[in-house]
OpenMM code with the backbone's topology and positions (N, CA, C; nanometers):
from openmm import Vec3, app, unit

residues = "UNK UNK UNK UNK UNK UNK UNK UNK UNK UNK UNK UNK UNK UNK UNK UNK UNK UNK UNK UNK UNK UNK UNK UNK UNK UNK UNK UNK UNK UNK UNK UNK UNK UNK UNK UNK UNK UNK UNK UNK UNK UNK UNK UNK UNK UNK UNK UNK UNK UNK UNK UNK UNK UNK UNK UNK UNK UNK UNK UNK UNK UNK UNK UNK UNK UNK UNK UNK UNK UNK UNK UNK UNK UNK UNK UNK UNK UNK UNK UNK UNK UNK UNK UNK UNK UNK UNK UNK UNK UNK UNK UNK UNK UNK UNK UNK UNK UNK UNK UNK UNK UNK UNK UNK UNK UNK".split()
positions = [
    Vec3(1.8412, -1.9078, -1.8980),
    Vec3(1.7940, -1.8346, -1.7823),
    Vec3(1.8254, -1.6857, -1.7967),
    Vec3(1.9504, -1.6603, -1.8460),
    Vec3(1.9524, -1.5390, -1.8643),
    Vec3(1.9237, -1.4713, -1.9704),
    Vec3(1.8781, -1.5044, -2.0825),
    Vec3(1.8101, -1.4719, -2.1605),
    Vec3(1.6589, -1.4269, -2.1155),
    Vec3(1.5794, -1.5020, -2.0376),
    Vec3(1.4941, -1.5117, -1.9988),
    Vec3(1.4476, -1.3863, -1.8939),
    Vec3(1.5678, -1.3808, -1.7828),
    Vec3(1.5774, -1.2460, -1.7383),
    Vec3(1.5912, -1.0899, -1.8424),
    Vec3(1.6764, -1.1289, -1.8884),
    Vec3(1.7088, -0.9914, -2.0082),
    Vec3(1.5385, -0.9912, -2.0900),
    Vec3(1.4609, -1.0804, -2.0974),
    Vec3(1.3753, -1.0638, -2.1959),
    Vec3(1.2591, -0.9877, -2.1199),
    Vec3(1.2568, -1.0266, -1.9859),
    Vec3(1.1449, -1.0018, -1.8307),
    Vec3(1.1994, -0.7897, -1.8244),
    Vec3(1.2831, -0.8210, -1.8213),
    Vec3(1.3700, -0.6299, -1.8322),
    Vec3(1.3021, -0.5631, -1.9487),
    Vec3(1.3135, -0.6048, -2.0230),
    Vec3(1.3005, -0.5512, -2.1622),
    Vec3(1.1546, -0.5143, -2.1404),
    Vec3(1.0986, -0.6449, -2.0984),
    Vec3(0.9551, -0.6014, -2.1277),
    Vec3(0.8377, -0.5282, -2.0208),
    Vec3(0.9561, -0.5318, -1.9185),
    Vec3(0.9122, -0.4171, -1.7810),
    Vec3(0.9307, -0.2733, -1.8333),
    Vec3(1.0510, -0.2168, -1.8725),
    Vec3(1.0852, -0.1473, -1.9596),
    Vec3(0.9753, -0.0514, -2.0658),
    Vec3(0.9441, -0.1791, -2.1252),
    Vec3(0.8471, -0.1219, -2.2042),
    Vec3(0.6837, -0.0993, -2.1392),
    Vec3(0.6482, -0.1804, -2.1194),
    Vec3(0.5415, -0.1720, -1.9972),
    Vec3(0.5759, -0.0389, -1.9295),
    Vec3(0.6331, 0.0118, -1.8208),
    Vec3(0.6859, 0.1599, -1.7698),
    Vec3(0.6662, 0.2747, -1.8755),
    Vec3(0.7004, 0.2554, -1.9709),
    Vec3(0.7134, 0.3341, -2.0925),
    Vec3(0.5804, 0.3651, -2.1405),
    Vec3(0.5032, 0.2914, -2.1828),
    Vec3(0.3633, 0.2910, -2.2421),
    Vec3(0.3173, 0.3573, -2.0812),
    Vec3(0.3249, 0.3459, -1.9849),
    Vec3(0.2429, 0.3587, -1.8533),
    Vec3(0.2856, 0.5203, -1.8819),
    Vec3(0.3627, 0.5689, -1.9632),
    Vec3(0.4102, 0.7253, -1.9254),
    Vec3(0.3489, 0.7621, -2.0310),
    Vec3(0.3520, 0.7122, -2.1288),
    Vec3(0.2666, 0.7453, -2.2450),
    Vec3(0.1229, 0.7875, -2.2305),
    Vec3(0.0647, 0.6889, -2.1513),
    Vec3(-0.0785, 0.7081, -2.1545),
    Vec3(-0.1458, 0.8080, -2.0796),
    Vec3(-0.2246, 0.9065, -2.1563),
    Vec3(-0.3018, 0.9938, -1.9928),
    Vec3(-0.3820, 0.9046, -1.9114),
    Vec3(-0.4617, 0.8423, -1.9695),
    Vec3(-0.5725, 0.7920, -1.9004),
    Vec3(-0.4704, 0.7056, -1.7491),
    Vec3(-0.3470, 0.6285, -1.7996),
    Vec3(-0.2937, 0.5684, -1.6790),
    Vec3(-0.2439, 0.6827, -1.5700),
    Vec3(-0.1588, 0.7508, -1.6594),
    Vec3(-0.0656, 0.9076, -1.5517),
    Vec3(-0.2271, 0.9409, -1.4690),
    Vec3(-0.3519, 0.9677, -1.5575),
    Vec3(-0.4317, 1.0347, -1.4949),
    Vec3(-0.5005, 0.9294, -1.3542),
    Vec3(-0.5047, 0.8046, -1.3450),
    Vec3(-0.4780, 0.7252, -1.2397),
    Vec3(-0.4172, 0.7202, -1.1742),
    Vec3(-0.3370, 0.7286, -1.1741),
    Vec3(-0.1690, 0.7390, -1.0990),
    Vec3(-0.2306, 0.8377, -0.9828),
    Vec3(-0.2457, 0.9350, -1.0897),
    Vec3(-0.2703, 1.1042, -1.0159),
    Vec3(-0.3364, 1.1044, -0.8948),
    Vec3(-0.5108, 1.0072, -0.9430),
    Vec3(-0.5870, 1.0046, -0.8482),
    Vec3(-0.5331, 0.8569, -0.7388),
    Vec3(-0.5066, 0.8138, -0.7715),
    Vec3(-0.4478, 0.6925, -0.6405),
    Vec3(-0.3510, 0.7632, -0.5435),
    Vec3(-0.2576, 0.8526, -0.6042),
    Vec3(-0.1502, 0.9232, -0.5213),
    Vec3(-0.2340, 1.0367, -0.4722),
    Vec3(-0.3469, 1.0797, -0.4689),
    Vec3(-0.4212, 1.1954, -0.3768),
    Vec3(-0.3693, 1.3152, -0.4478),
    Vec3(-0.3400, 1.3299, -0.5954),
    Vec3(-0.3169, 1.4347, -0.6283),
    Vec3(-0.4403, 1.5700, -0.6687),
    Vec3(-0.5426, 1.4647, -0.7068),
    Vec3(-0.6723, 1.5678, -0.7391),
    Vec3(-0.7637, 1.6189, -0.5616),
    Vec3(-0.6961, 1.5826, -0.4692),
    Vec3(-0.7520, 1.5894, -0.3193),
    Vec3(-0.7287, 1.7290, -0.3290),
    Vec3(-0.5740, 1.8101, -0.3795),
    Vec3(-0.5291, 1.9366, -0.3647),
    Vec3(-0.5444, 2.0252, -0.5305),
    Vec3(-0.5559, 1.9553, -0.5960),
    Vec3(-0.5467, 2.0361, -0.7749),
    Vec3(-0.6398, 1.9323, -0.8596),
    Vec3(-0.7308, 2.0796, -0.9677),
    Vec3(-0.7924, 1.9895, -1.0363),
    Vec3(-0.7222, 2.0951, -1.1516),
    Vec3(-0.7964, 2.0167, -1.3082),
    Vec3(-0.7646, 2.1032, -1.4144),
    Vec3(-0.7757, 2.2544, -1.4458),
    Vec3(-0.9165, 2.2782, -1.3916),
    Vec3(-1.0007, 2.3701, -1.4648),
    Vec3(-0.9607, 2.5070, -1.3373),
    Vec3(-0.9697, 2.4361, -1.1980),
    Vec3(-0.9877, 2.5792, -1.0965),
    Vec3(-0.9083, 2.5478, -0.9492),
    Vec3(-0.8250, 2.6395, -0.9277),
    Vec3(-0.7401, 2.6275, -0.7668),
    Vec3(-0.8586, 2.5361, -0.6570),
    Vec3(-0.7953, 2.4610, -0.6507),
    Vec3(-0.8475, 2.4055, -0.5010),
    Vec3(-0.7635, 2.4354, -0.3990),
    Vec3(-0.6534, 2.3875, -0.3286),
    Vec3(-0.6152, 2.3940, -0.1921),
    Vec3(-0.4485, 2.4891, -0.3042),
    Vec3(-0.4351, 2.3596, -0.3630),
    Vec3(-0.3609, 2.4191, -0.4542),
    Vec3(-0.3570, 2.4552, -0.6459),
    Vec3(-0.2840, 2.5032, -0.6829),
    Vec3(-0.3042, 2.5696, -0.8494),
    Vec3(-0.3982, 2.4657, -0.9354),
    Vec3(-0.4698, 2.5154, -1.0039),
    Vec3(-0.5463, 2.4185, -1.1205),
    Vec3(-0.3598, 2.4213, -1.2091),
    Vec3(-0.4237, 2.2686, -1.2544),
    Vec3(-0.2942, 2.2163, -1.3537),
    Vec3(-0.3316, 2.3074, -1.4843),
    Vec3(-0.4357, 2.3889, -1.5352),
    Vec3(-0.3897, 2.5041, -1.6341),
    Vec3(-0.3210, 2.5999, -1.6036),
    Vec3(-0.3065, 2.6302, -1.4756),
    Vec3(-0.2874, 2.7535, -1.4526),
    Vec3(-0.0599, 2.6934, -1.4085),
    Vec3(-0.0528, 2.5716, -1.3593),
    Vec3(0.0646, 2.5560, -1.3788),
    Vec3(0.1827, 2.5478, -1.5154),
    Vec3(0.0435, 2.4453, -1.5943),
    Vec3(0.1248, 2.4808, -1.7616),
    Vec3(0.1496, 2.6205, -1.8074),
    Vec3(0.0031, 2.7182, -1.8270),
    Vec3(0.0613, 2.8188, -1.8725),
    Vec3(0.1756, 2.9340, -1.7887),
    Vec3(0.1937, 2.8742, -1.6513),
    Vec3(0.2866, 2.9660, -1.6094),
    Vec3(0.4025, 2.8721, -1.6247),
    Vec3(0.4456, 2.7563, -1.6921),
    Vec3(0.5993, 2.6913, -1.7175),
    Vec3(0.6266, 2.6601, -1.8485),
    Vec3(0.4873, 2.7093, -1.9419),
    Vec3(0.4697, 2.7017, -2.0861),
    Vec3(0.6407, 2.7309, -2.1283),
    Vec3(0.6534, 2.7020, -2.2049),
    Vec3(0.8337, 2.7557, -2.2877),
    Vec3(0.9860, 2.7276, -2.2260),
    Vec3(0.9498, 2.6983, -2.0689),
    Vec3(1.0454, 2.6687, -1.9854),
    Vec3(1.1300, 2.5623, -1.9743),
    Vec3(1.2503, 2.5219, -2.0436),
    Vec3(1.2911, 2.4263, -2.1046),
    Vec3(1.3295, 2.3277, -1.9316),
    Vec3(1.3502, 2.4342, -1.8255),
    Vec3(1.3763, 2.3209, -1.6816),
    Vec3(1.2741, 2.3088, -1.6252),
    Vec3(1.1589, 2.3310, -1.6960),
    Vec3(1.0410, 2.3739, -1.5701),
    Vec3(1.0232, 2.1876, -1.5578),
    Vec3(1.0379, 2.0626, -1.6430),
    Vec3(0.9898, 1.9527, -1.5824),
    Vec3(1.0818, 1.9162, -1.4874),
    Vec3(1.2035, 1.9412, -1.4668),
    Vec3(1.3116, 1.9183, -1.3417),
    Vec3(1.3049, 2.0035, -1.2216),
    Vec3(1.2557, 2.1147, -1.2335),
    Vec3(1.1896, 2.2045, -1.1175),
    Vec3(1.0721, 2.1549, -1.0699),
    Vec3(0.9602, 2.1333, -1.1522),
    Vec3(0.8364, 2.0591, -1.0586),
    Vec3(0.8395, 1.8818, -1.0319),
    Vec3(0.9688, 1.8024, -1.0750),
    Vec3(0.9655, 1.7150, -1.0153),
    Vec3(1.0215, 1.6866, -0.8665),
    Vec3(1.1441, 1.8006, -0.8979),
    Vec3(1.1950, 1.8127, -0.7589),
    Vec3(1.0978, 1.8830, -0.6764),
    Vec3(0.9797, 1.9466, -0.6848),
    Vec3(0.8715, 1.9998, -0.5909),
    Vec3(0.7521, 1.9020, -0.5324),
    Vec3(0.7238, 1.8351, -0.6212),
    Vec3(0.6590, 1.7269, -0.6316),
    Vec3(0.7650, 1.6211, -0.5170),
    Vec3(0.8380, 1.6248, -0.5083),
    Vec3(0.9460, 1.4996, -0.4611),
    Vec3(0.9675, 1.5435, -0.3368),
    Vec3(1.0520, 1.7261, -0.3519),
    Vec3(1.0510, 1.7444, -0.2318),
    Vec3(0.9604, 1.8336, -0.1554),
    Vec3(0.8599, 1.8704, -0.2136),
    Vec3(0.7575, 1.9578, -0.1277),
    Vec3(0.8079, 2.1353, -0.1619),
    Vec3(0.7591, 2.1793, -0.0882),
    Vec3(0.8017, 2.3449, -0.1079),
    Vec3(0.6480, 2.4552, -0.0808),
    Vec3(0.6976, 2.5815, -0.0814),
    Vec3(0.5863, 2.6766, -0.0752),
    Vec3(0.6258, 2.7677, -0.1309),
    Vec3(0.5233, 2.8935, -0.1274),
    Vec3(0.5857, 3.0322, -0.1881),
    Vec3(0.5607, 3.0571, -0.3465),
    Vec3(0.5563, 2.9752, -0.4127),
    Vec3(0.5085, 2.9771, -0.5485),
    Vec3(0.3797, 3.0101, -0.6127),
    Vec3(0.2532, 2.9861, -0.5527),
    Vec3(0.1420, 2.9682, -0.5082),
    Vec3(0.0508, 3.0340, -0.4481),
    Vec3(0.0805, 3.0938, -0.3298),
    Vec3(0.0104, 3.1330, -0.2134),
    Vec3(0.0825, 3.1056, -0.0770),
    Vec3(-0.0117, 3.0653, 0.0138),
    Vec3(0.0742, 3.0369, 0.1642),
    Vec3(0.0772, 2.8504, 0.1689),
    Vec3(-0.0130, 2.8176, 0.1479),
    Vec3(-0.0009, 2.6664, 0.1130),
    Vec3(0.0884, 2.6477, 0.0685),
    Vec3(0.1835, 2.5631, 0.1079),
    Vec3(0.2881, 2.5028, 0.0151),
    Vec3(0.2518, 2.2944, -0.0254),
    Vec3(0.3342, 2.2796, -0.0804),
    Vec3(0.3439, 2.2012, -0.1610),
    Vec3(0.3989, 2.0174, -0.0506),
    Vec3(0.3420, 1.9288, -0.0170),
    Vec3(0.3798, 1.8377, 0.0920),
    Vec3(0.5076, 1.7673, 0.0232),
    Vec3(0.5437, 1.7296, 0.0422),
    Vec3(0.6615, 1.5985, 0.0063),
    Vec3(0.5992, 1.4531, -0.0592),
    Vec3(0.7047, 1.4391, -0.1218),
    Vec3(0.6070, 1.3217, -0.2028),
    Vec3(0.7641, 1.2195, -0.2149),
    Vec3(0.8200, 1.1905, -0.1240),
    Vec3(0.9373, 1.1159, -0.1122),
    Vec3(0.9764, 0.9918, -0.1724),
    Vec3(0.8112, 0.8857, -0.1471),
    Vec3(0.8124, 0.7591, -0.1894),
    Vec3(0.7332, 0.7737, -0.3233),
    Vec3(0.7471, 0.8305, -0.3877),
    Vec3(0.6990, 0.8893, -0.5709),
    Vec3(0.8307, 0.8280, -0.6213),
    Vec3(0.8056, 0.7339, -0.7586),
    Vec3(0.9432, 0.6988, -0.8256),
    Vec3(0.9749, 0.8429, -0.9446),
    Vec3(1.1038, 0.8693, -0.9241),
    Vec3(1.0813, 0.9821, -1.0428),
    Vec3(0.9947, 1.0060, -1.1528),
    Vec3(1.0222, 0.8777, -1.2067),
    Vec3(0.9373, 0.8834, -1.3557),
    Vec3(0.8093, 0.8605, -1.3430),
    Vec3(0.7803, 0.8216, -1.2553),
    Vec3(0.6280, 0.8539, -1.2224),
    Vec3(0.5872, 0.9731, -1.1784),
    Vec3(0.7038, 1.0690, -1.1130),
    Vec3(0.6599, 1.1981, -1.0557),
    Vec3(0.6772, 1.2742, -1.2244),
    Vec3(0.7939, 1.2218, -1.3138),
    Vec3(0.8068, 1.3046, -1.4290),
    Vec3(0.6487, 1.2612, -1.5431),
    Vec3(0.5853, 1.1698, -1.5560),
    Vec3(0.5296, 1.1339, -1.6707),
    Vec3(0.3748, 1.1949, -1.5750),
    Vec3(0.3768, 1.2457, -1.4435),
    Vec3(0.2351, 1.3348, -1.3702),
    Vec3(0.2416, 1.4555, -1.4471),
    Vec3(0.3856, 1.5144, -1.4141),
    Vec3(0.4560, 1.6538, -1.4708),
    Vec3(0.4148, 1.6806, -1.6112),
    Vec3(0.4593, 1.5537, -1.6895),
    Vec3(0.4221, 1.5812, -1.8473),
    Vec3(0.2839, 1.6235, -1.8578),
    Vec3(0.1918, 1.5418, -1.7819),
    Vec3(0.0239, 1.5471, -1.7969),
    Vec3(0.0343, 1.6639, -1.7493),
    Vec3(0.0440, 1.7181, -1.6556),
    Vec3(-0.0023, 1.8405, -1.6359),
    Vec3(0.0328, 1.9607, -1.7642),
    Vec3(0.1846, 1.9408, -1.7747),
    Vec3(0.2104, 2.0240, -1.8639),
    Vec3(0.1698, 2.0311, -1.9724),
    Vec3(0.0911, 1.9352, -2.0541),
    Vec3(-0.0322, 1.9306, -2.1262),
    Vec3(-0.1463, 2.0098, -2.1546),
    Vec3(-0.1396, 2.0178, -2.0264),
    Vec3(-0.2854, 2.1135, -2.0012),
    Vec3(-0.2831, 2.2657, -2.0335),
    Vec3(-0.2343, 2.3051, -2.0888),
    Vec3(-0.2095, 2.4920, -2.1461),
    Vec3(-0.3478, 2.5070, -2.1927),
] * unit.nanometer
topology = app.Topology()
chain = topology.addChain("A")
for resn in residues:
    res = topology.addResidue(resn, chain)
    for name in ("N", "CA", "C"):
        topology.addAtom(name, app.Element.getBySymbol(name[0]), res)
């Protein structure tokens, strides 16, 4: 039985893992969580096109721990007057493997 559990972990684990890996999934994620409602790639909607966030965190070795905590906890001022809503019930690594995709985009 407990083997059986340890083997069910392992392979959730990995499953999670590949799910961070993939754009095409992160890029689902994105749209189920209402992220393209406020940002697309190419041009500002309500808020920043995701090029215009990579190349301004391009080189920034904290910038994925700064926009997860923004993403998580909301914020403004970065941007424009719009700020940024709260995203509370986001699991980190799902808010971190959005972050990666975006940061992709340079």
């Amino acid at each position: 039985m407990k083997l059986r559990w340890m083997l069910s972990a392992a392979t959730l684990m990995l499953v999670g893992q590949a799910h961070a890996n993939d754009p095409k999934a992160v890029e689902a994620m994105m749209q189920k969580n209402g992220c393209f409602a406020c940002h697309s790639v190419e041009q500002k909607i309500i808020g920043p096109a995701y090029r215009d966030v990579a190349k301004r965190y391009a080189g920034q070795a904290d910038a994925p721990a700064k926009l997860v905590a923004k993403v998580k906890n909301g914020g403004g001022g970065v941007w424009g007057q719009m700020g940024m809503p709260p995203h509370p019930n986001l699991k980190d690594d799902d808010i971190r493997a959005m972050i990666d995709w975006v940061l992709d985009h340079k």
